[in-house]
C-alpha positions, 0 to 999 in steps of 0.5 A: 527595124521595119520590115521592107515589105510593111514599107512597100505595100504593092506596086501600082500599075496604071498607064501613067505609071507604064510609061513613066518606066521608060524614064526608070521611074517606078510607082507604088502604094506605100505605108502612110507613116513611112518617111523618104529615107526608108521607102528609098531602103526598102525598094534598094533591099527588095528588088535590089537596085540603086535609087536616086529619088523618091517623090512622096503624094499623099493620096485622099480618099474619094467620099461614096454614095450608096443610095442616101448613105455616104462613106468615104474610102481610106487615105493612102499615100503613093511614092514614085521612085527613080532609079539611077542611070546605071542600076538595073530595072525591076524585072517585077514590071517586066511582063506587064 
């Protein structure tokens, strides 16, 4: 088995993602090969809450200029996790 920690990478804190909080949705850059099922198990195993729903984005890196050079950055895929009605919040968000 995976560990959840190689699952979930770290959470991302932007305003759009502040926001989103009040709705109890949760964003965060998570492993390019994980699948829905096991982000969903991994964020229920670490921060001990029930998810409803997981929304996967496959993120594409932006190409960069240095002078006449041009390199690209990394690939990353980004999920948004809903929690359920009645489960807790993440206190991890909590002093943001």
């Amino acid at each position: 088995m995976v560990n959840p920690h190689d699952i979930i990478i770290k959470p991302m804190v932007t305003e759009q993602s502040m926001s989103d909080m009040a709705d109890k949705k949760y964003t965060f850059v998570v492993s390019k090969k994980a699948n829905k099922t096991e982000i969903k198990k991994a964020v229920e195993k670490i921060f001990g809450v029930k998810v409803d729903k997981v929304n996967t984005i496959n993120m594409l890196g932006k190409y960069k200029r240095m002078g006449a050079n041009i390199g690209k950055r990394p690939d990353w895929k980004k999920a948004v996790v809903k929690l359920t009605a009645d489960s807790k919040e993440i206190e991890f968000f909590e002093g943001m």
